[in-house]
C-alpha positions as CSV (number, residue, x, y, z in Angstrom):
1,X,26.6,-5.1,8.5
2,X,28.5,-5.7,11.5
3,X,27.9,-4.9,14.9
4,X,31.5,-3.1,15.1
5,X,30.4,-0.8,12.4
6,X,26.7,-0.5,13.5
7,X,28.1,0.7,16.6
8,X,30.9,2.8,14.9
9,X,28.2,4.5,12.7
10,X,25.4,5.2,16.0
11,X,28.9,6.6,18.0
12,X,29.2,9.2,15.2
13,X,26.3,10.3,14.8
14,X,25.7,10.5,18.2
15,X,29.1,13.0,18.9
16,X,28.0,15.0,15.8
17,X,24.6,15.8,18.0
18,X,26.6,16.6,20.7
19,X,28.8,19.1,18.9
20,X,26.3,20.6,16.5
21,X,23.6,20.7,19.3
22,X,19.7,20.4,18.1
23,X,18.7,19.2,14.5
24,X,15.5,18.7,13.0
25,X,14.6,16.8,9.6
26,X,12.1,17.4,7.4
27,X,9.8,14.7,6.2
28,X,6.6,14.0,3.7
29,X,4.5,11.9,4.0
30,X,0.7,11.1,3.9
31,X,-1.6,9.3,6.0
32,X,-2.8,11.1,9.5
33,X,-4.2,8.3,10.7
34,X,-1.1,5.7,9.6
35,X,2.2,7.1,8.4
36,X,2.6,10.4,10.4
37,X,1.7,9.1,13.6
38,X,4.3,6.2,12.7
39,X,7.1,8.2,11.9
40,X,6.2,10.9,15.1
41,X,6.5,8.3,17.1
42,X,9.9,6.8,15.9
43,X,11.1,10.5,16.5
44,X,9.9,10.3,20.1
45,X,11.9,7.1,20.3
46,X,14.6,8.7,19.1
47,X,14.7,11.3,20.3
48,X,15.7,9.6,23.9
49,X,19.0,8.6,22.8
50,X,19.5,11.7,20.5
51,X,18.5,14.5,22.5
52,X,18.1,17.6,20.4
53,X,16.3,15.6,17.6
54,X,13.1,17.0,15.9
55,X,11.1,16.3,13.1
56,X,8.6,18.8,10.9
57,X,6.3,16.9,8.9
58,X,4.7,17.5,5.6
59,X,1.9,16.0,5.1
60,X,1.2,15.3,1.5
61,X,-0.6,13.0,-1.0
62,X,0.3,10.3,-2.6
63,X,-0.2,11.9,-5.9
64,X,0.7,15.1,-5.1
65,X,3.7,14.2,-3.7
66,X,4.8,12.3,-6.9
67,X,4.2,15.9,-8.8
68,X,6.2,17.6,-7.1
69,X,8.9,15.2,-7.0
70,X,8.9,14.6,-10.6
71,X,8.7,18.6,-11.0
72,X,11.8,19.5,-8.6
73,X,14.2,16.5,-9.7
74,X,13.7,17.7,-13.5
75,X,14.8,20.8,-12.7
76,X,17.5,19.7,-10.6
77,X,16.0,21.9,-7.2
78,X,17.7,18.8,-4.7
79,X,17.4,22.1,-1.8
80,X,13.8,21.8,-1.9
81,X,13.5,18.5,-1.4
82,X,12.7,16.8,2.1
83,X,15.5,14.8,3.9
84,X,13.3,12.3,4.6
85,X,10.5,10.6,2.9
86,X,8.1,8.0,1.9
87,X,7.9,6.9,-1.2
88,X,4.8,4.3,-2.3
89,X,6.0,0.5,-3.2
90,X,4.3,1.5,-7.2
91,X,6.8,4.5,-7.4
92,X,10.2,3.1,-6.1
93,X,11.6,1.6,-9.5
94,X,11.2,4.5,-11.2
95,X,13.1,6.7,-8.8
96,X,16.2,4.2,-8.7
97,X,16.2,4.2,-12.5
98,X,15.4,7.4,-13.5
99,X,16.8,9.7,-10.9
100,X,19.9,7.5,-9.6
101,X,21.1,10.6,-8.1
102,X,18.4,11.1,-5.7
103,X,17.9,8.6,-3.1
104,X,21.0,7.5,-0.5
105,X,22.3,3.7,-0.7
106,X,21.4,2.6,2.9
107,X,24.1,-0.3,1.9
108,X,26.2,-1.6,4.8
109,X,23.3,0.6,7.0
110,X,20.6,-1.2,6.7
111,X,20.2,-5.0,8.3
112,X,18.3,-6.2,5.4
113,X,18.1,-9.9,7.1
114,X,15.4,-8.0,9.2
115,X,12.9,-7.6,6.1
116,X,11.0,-10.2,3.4
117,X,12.8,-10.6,0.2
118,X,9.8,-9.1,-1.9
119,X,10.1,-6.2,0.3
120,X,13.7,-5.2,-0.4
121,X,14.0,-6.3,-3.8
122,X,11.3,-3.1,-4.7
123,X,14.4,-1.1,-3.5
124,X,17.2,-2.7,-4.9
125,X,18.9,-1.3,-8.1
126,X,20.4,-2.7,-11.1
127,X,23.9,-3.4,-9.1
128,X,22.3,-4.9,-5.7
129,X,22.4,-1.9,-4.1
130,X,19.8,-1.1,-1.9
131,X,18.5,2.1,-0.8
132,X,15.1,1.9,1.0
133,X,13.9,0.8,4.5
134,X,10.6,-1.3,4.2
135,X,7.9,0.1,6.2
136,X,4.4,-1.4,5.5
137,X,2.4,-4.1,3.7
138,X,-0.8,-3.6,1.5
139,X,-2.1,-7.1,2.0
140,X,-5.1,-7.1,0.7
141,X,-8.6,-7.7,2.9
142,X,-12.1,-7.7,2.1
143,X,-14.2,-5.8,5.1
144,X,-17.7,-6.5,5.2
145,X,-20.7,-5.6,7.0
146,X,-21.8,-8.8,8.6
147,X,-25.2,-7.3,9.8
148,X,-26.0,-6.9,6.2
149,X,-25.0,-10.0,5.3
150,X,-26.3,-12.3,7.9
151,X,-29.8,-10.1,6.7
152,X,-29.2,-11.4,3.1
153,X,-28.8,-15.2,4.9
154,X,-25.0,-15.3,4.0
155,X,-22.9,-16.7,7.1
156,X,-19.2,-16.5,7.6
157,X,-18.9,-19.9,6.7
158,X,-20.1,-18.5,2.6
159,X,-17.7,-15.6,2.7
160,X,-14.7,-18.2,2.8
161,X,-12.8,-18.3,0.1
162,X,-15.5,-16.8,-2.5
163,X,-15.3,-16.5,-6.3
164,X,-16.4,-12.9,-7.6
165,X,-19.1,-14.2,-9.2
166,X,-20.6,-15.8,-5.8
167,X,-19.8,-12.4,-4.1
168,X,-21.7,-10.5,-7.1
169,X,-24.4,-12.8,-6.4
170,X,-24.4,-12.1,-2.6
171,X,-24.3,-8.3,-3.8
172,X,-27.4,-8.7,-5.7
173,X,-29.5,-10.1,-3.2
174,X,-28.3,-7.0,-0.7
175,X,-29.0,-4.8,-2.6
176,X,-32.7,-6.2,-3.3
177,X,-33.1,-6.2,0.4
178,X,-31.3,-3.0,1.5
179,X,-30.6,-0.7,-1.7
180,X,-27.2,-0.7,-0.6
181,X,-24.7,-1.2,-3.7
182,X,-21.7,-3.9,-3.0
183,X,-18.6,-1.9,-2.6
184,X,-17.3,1.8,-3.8
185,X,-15.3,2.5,-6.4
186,X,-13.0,6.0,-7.4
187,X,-12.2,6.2,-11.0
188,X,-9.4,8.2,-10.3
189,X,-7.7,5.9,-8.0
190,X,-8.9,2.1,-9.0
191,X,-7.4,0.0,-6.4
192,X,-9.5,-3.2,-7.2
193,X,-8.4,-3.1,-10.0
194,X,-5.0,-3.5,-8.7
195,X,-6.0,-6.1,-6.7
196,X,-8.0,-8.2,-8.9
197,X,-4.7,-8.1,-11.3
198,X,-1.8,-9.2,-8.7
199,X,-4.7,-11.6,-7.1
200,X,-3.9,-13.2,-10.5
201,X,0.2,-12.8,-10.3
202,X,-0.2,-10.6,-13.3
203,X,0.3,-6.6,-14.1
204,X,0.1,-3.8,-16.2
205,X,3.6,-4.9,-17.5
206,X,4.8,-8.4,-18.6
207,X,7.2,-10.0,-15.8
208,X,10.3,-7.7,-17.4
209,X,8.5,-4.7,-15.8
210,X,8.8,-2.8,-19.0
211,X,6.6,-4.7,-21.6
212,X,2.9,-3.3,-21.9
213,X,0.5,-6.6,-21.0
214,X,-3.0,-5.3,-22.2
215,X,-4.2,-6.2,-25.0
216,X,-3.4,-10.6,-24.3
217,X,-3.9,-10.4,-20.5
218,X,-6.1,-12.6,-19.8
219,X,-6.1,-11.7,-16.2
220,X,-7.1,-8.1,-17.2
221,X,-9.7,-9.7,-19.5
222,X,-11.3,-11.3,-16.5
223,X,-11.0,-8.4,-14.5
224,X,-12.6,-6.0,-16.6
225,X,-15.7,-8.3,-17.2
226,X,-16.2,-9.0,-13.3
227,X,-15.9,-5.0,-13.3
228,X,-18.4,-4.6,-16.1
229,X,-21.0,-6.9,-13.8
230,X,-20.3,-4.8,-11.1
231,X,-21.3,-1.7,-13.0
232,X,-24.2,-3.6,-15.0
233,X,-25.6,-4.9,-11.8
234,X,-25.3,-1.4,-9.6
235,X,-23.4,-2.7,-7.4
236,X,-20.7,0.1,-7.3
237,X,-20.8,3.0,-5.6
238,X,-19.2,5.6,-7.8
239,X,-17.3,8.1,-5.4
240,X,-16.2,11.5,-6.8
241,X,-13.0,11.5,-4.7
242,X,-11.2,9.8,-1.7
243,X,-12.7,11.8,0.9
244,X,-16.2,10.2,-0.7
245,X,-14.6,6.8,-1.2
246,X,-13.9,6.2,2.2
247,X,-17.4,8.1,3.7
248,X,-19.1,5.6,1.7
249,X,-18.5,2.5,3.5
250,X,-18.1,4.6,6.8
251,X,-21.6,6.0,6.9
252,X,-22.9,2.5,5.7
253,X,-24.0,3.3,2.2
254,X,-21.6,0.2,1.2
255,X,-22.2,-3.2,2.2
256,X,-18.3,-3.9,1.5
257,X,-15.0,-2.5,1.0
258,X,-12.6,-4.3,-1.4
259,X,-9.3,-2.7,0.1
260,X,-5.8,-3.6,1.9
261,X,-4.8,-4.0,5.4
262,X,-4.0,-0.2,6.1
263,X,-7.7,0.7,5.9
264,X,-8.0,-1.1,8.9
265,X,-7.2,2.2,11.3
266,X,-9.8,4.2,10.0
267,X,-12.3,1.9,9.8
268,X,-11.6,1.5,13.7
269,X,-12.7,5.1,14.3
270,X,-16.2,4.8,13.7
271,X,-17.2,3.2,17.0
272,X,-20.6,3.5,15.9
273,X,-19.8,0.4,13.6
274,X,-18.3,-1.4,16.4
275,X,-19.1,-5.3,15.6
276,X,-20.9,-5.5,12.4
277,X,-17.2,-5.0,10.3
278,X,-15.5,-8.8,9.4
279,X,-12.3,-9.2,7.2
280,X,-12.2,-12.1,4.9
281,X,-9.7,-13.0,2.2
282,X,-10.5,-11.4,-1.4
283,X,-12.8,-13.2,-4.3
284,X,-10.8,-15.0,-6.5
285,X,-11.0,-14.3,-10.5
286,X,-12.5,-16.8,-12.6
287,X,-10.8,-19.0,-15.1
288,X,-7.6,-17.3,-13.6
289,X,-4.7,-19.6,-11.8
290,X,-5.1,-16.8,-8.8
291,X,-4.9,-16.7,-5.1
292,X,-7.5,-15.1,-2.6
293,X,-4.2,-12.6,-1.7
294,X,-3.4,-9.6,-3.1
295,X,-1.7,-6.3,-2.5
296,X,-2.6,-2.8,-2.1
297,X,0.1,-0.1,-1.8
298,X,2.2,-0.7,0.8
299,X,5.5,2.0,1.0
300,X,9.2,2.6,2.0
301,X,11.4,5.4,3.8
302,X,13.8,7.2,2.0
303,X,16.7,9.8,2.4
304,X,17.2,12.5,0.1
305,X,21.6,12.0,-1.0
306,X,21.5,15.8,-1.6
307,X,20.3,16.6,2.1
308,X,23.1,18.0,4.0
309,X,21.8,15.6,6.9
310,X,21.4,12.8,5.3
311,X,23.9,10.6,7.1
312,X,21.8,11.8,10.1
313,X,18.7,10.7,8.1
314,X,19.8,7.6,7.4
315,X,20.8,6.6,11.2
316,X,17.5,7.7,12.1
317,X,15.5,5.4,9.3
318,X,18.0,2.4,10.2
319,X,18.1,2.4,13.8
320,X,14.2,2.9,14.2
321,X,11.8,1.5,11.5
322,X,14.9,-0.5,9.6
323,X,15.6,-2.5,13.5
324,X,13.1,-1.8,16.4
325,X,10.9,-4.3,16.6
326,X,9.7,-2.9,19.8
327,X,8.3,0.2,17.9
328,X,7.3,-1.9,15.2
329,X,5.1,-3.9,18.3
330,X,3.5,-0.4,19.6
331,X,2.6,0.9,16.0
332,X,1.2,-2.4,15.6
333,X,-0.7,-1.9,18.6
334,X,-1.4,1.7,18.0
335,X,-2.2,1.9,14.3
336,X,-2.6,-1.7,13.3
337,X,0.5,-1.5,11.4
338,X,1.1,-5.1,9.2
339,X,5.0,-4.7,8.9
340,X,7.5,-6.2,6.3
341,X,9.6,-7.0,8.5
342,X,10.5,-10.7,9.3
343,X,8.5,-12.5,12.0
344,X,6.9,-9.5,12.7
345,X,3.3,-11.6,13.1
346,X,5.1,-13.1,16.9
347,X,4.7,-9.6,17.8
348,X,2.1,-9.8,21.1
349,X,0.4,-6.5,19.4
350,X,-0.7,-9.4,16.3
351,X,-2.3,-11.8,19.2
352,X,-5.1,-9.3,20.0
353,X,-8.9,-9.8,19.7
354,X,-11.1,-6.8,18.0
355,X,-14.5,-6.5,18.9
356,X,-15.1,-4.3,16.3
357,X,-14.4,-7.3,13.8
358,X,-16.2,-9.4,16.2
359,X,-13.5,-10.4,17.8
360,X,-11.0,-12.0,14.6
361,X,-7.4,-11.7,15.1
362,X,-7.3,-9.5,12.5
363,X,-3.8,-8.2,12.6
364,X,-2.4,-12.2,12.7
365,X,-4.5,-13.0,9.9
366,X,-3.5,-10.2,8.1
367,X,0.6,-10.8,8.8
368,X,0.7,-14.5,7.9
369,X,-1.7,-13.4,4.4
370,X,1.7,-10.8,4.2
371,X,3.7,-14.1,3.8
372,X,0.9,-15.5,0.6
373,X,1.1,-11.9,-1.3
374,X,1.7,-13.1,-5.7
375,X,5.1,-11.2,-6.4
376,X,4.9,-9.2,-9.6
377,X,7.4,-6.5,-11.0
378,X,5.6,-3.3,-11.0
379,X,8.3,-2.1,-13.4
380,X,8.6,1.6,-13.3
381,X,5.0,3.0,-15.0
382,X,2.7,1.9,-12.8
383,X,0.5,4.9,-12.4
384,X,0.7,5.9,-15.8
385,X,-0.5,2.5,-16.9
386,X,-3.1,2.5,-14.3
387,X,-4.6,5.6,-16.0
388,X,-4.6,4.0,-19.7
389,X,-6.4,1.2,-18.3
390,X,-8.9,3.1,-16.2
391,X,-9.5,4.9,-19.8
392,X,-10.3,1.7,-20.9
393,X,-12.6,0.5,-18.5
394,X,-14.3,3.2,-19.0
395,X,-14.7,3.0,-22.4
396,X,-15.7,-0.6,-22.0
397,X,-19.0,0.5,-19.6
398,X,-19.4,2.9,-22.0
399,X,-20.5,0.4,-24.8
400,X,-17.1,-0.5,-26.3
401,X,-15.6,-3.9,-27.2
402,X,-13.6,-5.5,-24.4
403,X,-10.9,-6.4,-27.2
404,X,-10.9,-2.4,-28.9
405,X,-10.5,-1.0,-25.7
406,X,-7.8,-3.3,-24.5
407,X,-6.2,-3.1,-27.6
408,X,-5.8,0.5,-27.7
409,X,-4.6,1.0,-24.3
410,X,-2.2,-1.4,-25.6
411,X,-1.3,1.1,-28.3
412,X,-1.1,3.8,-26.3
413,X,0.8,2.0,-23.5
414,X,3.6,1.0,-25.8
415,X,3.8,4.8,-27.7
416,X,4.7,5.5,-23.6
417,X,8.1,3.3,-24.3
C-alpha cells in the first residue's frame, strides 16, 4: 500500500471520529496474562491520536470461543459477533474457506512486507487475498528446572540439542531421585503432540492440508511410541484440565514443561522460582528427518465484515499491531511477546537478560528459533483431527496395536471428508 493512501485511509478515519464523537469496539480474546493486556495496550496507544476510542473486552477460551463462532455463523447471527477478534493460527483456514463472508480483506490496509511469509500465508485465501494481521509466534521451548537437573548430574552442556530418548533417560533418573514425573500432559488439549509432529515437518493432514496422514505417518508413529515411554515410564503428569496443567510445573510437581514461547509470562510470575527455570531447544524424534524447532499455537487479529465499524476496526488492527514496532518493543518488554513480524528480534526489549532463566536471553533465542519453525499446512481440521488422534493414543496406552489404533483414526479421519 502506499503512503498516499495509508495516509488517505488514517485522515478518514480520523474526521469520522471527530464527527461521530466516542466509539468503542468490542473484542474476544483469551489470555490475561498475554493477549488482553496486548490489545489494552494498543488501545491506549491509540487512543492518543483517536481520542474518544474505547475497547470492551471479552475474554474467552480458545475452545469456547471456536463454539460459539461456529454456532453464530451457522445461523447467520453476524450482530452478535465481536468487531474485533483473535483467531488461533490452527483455526484460520477454516474460517477463510468455510465462512468467506465473515472476516474483512485487510488488502491494500495491511503492509504485509512488515510480517514472515509463514505468517501471512495462514491468512491468505484461495485468490491471494489476505485478511489477518499476524500477532504472535508459538515457537516452541523446552523449560526446565535446572536445580533438579543439576541434582540428577545433567549440566546445561547435556540438555543441548537432546534426542527424546536421552531426555526420557534424564527423566528416569529424576524421578528415582525426586519422585517428580518429567513433564505434564492434558488429554484434552495435547500440545506435545503437536510439537513432536511439526518438529518432524509433518501433520495431521498430508502437505494438501486436506488428506488424512495417520495410518503411514511415520512421524506420528514415532511420536506415539516416545509418548507410550512417557506413559510406561511415569513420567507424565496427567492433569485433569488447564488450570492443573499449568499448576503442575508452577508448584514444582514437574521437573519440565514441553511448551512454546508464550508460556514464558506466566512462568515469570512465580518469583518463588526465580533462577532454577532454563529454556532449551525441544528433543528431536528418532529416526525422523526433524529439527529441535517446533510450534505451539501462535494467533492472528481479525475484523468481523458484518461489524458496522469495521473500517474503524481495521485502521485500528493496521496502524497498531499490523505497523508499530514501538508497541511491538513494549509488549515485548512487558509480556515477553515473540512477534511475527520482520526483524522484530533487533528490538532492544529481545537484548535483555532474565535472572529468572539464569540470566539467558531468552526472548533473542526465542525470535531467531521464530526464523527455524518447519512450515506445515494445518489445512482446515486441525482440532478435530487432534481429537481422533488423542482417541488413539489413548487407545494405544490402553493395550492396543500402534498400527489398529492409527489405522482407525485413519478411518474415521477420512469419514470426516
Amino acid at each position: 500500500m502506499t503512503a498516499m493512501l495509508k495516509s488517505l485511509l488514517g485522515a478518514l478515519v480520523a474526521l469520522w471520529f471527530t464527527q461521530a464523537g466516542a466509539a468503542t469496539l468490542e473484542v474476544w480474546c483469551w489470555d490475561k496474562n498475554f493477549n488482553i493486556p496486548a490489545v489494552q495496550l494498543a488501545a491506549e496507544r491509540y487512543a492518543v491520536t483517536h481520542p474518544g476510542f474505547n475497547i470492551h473486552i471479552t475474554e474467552i477460551s480458545t475452545y469456547e470461543g471456536a463454539r460459539k463462532l461456529s454456532e453464530l455463523l451457522k445461523a447467520g447471527r453476524y450482530e452478535e459477533l465481536p468487531d474485533v477478534l483473535l483467531i488461533e493460527n490452527y483455526s484460520i483456514k477454516q474460517y477463510l474457506y468455510k465462512h468467506p463472508e465473515f472476516l474483512k480483506s485487510l488488502e491494500g490496509r495491511l503492509d504485509t512486507d512488515n510480517f514472515i511469509p509463514a505468517a501471512l500465508e495462514l491468512s491468505t485465501d484461495y485468490k491471494g487475498l489476505h485478511y489477518g494481521v499476524p500477532f504472535d509466534s508459538g515457537v516452541s521451548a523446552l523449560l526446565v528446572r535446572d536445580d533438579l537437573f543439576s541434582q540428577a548430574g545433567f549440566s546445561s552442556a547435556a540438555l543441548r540439542n537432546l534426542t527424546w530418548a536421552q531426555f526420557i533417560q534424564m527423566g528416569e533418573r529424576i524421578k528415582q531421585l525426586t519422585g517428580i514425573p518429567l513433564i505434564p500432559y492434558e488429554p484434552d488439549n495435547n500440545m506435545e503432540l503437536n510439537l513432536m509432529l511439526q518438529s518432524g515437518r509433518s501433520w495431521y493432514t498430508r502437505s494438501d492440508g486436506f488428506t488424512p496422514d495417520f495410518k503411514d505417518n511415520q512421524v506420528m508413529r514415532a511420536a506415539f511410541e516416545t509418548f507410550k515411554q512417557l506413559h510406561d515410564k511415569g513420567l507424565l503428569f496427567r492433569a485433569k484440565d488447564w488450570d492443573e496443567y499449568l499448576e503442575s510445573f508452577l508448584t514444582g510437581k514437574t521437573a519440565a514443561v514441553v511448551t512454546s514461547c508464550w508460556m514464558v509470562p506466566t512462568l515469570l510470575k512465580n518469583a518463588s522460582m526465580r533462577g532454577k527455570w532454563r529454556l532449551y531447544r525441544l528433543p528431536s524424534l528418532a529416526g525422523v528427518r526433524g529439527a529441535h524447532i517446533s510450534n505451539q499455537g501462535g494467533s492472528q487479529w481479525f475484523v468481523n465484515a458484518h461489524s458496522p465499524q469495521a473500517e474503524l476496526g481495521a485502521n485500528f488492527l493496521c496502524t497498531t499491531f499490523g505497523e508499530d514496532r514501538d508497541l511491538i518493543g513494549e509488549l515485548a518488554a512487558k509480556i515477553q511477546l515473540i512477534s511475527v513480524m520482520t526483524r522484530s528480534e533487533e528490538l532492544p526489549a529481545y537484548q535483555k537478560a532474565f535472572p529468572f532463566f539464569g540470566g539467558q536471553l531468552v526472548l533473542r533465542m526465542l525470535a531467531q528459533w521464530n526464523k527455524e519453525i518447519p512450515e506445515v499446512n494445518y489445512g482446515m481440521r486441525s482440532k478435530e483431527l487432534q481429537r481422533l488422534a488423542e482417541y488413539a493414543l489413548q487407545r494405544y496406552f490402553g493395550g492396543v496395536a500402534l498400527d489398529s489404533a492409527l489405522s482407525e483414526a485413519q478411518r474415521h479421519a477420512e469419514a470426516l471428508n
